[in-house]
C-alpha positions, -999 to 999 in steps of 0.1 A, spaced: -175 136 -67 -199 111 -85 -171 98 -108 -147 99 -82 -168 73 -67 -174 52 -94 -142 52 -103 -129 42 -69 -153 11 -66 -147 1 -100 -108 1 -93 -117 -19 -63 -136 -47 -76 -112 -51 -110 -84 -53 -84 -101 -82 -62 -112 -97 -99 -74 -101 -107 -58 -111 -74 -83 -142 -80 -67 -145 -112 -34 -146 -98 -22 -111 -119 -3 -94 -94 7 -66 -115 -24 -55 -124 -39 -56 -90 -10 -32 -77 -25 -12 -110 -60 -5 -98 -55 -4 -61 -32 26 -71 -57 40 -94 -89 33 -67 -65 54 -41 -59 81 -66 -97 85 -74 -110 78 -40 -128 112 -25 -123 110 7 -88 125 7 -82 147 -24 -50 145 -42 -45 179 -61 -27 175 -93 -37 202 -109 -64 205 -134 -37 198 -165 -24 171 -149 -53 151 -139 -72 160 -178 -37 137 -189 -44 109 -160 -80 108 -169 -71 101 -207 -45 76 -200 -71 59 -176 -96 58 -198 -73 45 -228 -60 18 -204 -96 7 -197 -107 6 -232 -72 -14 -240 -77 -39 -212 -114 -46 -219 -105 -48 -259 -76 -73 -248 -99 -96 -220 -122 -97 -255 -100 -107 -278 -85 -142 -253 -117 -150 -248 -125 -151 -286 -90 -169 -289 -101 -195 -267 -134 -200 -285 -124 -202 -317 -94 -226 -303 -120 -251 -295 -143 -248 -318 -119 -248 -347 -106 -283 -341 -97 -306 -375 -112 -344 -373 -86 -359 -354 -77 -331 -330 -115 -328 -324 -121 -365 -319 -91 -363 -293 -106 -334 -278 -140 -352 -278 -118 -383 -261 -104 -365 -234 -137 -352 -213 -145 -383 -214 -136 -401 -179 -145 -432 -162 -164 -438 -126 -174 -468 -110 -211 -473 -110 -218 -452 -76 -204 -425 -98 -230 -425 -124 -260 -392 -125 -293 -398 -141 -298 -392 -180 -307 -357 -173 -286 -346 -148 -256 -320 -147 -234 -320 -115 -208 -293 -105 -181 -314 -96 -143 -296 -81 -109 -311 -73 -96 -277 -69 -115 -249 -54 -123 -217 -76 -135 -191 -51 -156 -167 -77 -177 -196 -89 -185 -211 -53 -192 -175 -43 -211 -171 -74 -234 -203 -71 -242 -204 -38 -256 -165 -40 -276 -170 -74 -286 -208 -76 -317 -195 -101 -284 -188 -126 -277 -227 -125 -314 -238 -126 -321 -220 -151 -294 -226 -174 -302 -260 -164 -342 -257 -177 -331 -239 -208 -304 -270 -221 -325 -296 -204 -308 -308 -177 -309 -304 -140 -280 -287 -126 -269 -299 -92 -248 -282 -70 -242 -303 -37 -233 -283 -10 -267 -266 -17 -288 -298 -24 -276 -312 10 -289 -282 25 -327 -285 7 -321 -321 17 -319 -314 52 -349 -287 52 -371 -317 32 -361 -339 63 -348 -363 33 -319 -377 51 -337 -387 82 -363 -410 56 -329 -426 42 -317 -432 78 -342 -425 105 -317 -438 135 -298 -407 129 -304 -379 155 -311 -341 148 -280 -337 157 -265 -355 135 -279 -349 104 -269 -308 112 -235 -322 110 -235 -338 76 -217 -319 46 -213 -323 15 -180 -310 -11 -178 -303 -46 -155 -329 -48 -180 -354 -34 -182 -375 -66 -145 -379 -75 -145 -405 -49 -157 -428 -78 -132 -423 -102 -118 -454 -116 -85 -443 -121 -75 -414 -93 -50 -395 -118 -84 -384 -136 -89 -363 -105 -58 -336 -124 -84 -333 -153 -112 -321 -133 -104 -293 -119 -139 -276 -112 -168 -282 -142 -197 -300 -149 -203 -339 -155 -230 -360 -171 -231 -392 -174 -231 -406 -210 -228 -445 -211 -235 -477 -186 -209 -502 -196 -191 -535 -190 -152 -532 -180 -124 -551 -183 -127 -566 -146 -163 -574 -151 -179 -549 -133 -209 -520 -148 -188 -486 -153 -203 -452 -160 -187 -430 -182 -192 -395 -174 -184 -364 -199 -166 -333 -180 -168 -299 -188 -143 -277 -174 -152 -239 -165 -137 -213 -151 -137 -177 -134 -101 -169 -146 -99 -185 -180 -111 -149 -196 -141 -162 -215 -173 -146 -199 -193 -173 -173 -222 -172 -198 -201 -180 -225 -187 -210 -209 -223 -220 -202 -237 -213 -241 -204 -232 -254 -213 -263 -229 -247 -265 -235 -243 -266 -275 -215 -289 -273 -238 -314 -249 -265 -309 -275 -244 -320 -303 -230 -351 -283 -264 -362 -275 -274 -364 -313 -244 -380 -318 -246 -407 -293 -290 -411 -304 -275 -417 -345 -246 -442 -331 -276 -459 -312 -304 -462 -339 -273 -477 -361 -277 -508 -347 -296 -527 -317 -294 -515 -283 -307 -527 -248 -313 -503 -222 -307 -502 -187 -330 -495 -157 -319 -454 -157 -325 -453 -193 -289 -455 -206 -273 -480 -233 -261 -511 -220 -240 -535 -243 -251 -572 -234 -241 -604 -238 -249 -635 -224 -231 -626 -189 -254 -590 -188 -285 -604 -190 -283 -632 -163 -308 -632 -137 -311 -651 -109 -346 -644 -101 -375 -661 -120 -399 -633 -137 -424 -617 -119 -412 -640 -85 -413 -613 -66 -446 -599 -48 -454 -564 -52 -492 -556 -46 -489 -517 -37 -522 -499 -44 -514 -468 -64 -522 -441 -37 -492 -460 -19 -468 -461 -45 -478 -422 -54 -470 -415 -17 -438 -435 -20 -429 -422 -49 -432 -387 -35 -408 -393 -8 -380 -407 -24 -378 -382 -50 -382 -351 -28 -359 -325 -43 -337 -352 -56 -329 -381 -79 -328 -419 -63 -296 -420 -83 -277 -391 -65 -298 -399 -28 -279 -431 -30 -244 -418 -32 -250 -389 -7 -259 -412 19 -246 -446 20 -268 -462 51 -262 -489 70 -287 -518 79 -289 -500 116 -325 -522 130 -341 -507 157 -366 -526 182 -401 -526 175 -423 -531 206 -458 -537 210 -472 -512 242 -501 -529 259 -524 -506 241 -509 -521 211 -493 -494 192 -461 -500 171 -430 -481 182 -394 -476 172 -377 -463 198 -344 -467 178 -360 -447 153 -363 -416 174 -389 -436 188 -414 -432 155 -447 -446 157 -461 -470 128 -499 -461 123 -525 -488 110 -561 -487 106 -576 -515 127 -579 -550 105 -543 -540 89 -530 -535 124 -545 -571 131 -530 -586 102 -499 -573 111 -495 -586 147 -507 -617 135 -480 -624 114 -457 -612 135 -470 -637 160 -456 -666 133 -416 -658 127 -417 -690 106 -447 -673 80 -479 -679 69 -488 -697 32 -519 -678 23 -537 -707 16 -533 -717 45 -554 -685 61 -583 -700 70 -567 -719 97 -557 -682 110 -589 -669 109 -597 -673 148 -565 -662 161 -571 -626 141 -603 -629 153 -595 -624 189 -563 -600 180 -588 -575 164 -610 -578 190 -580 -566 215 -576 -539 191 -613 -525 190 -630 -535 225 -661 -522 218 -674 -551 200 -676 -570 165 -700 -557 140 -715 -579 110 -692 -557 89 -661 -565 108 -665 -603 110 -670 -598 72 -643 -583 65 -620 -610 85 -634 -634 63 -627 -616 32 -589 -613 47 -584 -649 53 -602 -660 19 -570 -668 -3 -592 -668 -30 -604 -631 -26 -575 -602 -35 -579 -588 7 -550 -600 24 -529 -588 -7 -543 -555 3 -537 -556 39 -499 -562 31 -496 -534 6 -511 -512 31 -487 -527 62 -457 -520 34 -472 -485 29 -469 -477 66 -436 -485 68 -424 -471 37 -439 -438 40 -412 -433 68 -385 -445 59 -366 -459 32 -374 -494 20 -338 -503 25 -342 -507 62 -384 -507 57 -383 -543 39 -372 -560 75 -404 -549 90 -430 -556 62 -448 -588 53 -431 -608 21 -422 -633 4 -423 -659 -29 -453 -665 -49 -465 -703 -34 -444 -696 -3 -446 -688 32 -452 -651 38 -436 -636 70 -423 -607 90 -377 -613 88 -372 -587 119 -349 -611 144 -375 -617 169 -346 -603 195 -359 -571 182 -396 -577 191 -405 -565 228 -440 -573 233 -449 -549 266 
C-alpha cells in the first residue's frame, strides 16, 4: 500500500512537470501509470503480471532520469564549450540595450519576463530565501518585483515617494515581471528575453546623444532540462568571469566613473555642467541625512524606487491653523512638526515669497521675535532671546541649522522630489526663500 502511494503521487507530479513542458505524450504516460498504482481501486493483474509492469516501470524511470541527465549535460557543455568567435558572439548576444530608466545598481540582479514560465513564478514567490540567497552567495541582490512591490507597500515606501496617494490606491498598484522591458531601446530585444535575469553592465553615450545602459541577460528556464540550481551555478560563474573581464578592460586605460559607480566614457560634451561647484546649499546635520538616508533606501535601491514609481509634481496646500501648526491636507492631511525657533524661522520666511539674503537677517530679527512669541505664549526667557540672536547673526553657523532642520521635517516624509517646494533654499550670496505658489498657502 505504501508504494502504491508513492508511486501514485510521483506519477502525478512527473505528469503535471511535463504538461508544463509541453510533452503531451509523456503526460498521458504517467497519468496512466498514477491510475494503475493508485490504491484506492485495485486493479488485479495477477501477481506475474504486475512483477513484469513493476520492472518495465522501474526500467522506464531509470531510462528517463538517465536521459533528463544526459540534455542537461548536452546543454552545459554546448555553452561552455564555445571556440573564440562563437564565444565572443555568444558573449555579444546577452548583451541588450535600455534607455537610462532601464539601468539597476552595480550590484543588482533583476528577474525580468516577456513570456510567462509558470514553475519559476510559482517557485519564486513560495521560496524567495532561494533567490536571496543565491543572491548573497554571488554577490548580488536578487530582485523579484511582484514581491518587492509588495514589501514596498508593508514599508509604507510608496506613500513617502507620493504621499497624495490614498490607501486605496496604493493597494491597487502592481507590479509584472515584465516591468522593465518598457525601457528597451529597441522593442524586438523583448523576443530575446524571454524570462531570466539582467544586470546592468555599462553607462554609455549613444548615437542620438542620450546616456544608455547596457544590461547583460541571462536566460533560465523550468523546461530547458538543466536542473534550476544549475542554471543558477552556470550564471553566477559566468557573471563572475564577466566582471573580471570588464575590471582588466578598465585598469587598461583611464576611466571616469559615474554617480552609481559604473564606467562612463567622456568627452568634452559628458562632462558639461551647468552649475558652478559647490553652488548649491546643502547644510544637513548628519542625524538628518542618516534619517533620510534610512527612508529612501527602505528595502530598496533609489535606482529601482525611481522606475517603480514615476511621481508627479502633485502640490498640496499647506495651511497655517490659528494654533500654528503646519498641515497638508492634500497629503492625507499630514502634519509637519517643528520644535519652536525652527517653526519660527520657518513661518517667517514664508511670510517673505520674494526671500531673505542672510545677511540681511538682522533686519528680521524683530519680526521673529514676535512670531516666536505667538508660538510659545508663556514668555521669553534670556535663553530664548539668545538664541534669536544667534539665528539672525549671519556670521554665526545657526540659521544654517534651522534650515537643515526645516528640510529634515519635510524630507523625513516624503520624498525630496515634491519636499524641495516646501523647504527653505537657494544660491550661495542669494536670496533664500520658500518656492510653494503662495495660492497654496491658507493662513487660518
Amino acid at each position: 500500500m505504501l508504494v502504491r502511494y508513492a508511486m501514485m503521487i510521483a506519477c502525478g507530479v512527473m505528469a503535471y512537470q511535463y504538461y508544463q513542458r509541453k510533452k503531451t505524450i509523456a503526460v498521458w504516460v504517467f497519468i496512466a501509470l498514477a491510475l494503475l498504482f493508485q490504491p484506492i481501486y485495485k486493479i488485479a493483474l495477477g501477481r506475474t503480471l504486475w512483477n513484469v509492469v513493476d520492472v518495465i516501470v522501474a526500467a522506464l524511470m531509470i531510462g528517463l532520469y538517465l536521459l533528463e541527465r544526459r540534455q542537461a549535460q548536452k546543454v552545459y557543455i554546448t555553452q561552455n564549450t564555445k571556440g573564440p568567435d562563437e564565444q565572443k558572439a555568444l558573449e555579444d548576444e546577452n548583451r541588450i540595450e535600455f534607455r537610462m530608466e532601464g539601468r539597476l545598481a552595480p550590484n543588482e540582479l533583476l528577474y525580468v519576463a516577456s513570456e510567462e514560465d509558470k514553475a519559476l513564478t510559482e517557485l519564486f514567490e513560495r521560496r524567495p530565501e532561494l533567490l536571496e540567497g543565491w543572491g548573497q552567495m554571488i554577490g548580488f541582490r536578487v530582485i523579484y518585483l511582484p514581491l518587492l512591490i509588495k514589501r514596498l507597500k508593508d514599508k509604507k515606501v510608496l506613500a513617502y515617494r507620493a504621499p497624495y496617494l490614498h490607501e486605496s490606491e496604493l493597494k491597487d498598484i502592481t507590479i509584472g515581471n515584465d516591468y522593465l522591458l518598457r525601457f528597451l531601446e529597441n522593442p524586438k530585444d523583448k523576443d530575446k528575453v524571454k524570462h531570466g535575469f539582467i544586470r546592468t553592465e555599462d553607462i554609455h553615450r549613444g548615437d542620438d546623444g542620450k546616456d544608455k545602459a547596457t544590461n547583460r541577460f541571462y536566460p533560465v528556464s523550468s523546461k530547458s532540462g538543466e536542473p534550476l540550481a544549475d542554471q543558477l551555478h552556470r550564471i553566477g560563474k559566468q557573471i563572475s568571469e564577466e566582471k573580471i573581464q570588464q575590471q582588466q578592460l578598465l585598469e587598461s586605460k583611464e576611466t571616469s566613473w559615474d554617480d552609481y559607480g559604473y564606467p562612463v566614457h567622456q568627452d568634452a560634451d559628458d562632462s558639461f555642467n551647468s552649475q558652478i561647484e559647490e553652488e548649491n546649499i546643502d547644510d544637513l546635520i548628519e542625524e538628518i541625512r542618516e534619517r533620510i538616508g534610512k527612508l529612501r533606501q527602505r528595502g530598496i535601491s533609489q535606482s529601482i524606487l525611481e522606475q517603480l514609481i514615476h511621481p508627479d509634481d502633485r502640490l498640496s496646500k499647506l495651511v497655517i491653523t490659528k494654533d500654528y501648526r503646519l498641515l497638508l491636507p492634500d497629503y492625507n492631511n499630514m502634519e509637519i512638526k517643528m520644535e519652536p525657533l525652527v517653526k519660527a524661522v520657518y513661518l517667517l520666511f514664508l511670510k517673505h515669497p520674494e526671500g531673505i539674503l542672510f545677511k540681511h537677517l538682522p533686519e528680521y530679527r524683530q519680526e521673529l521675535t514676535e512670531i516666536y512669541v505667538k508660538l510659545r505664549p508663556g514668555g521669553m526667557t534670556d535663553r530664548a532671546l539668545q538664541s534669536i540672536e544667534d539665528v539672525t547673526n549671519p556670521l554665526l553657523n545657526s540659521i544654517n541649522e534651522k534650515c537643515a532642520r526645516i528640510r529634515g521635517a519635510f524630507v523625513s516624509q516624503f520624498d525630496d522630489h515634491l519636499a524641495r517646494y516646501y523647504y527653505i533654499d537657494g544660491l550661495r550670496g542669494e536670496a533664500k526663500k520658500i518656492s510653494l505658489p503662495r495660492n497654496l498657502v491658507v493662513w487660518e
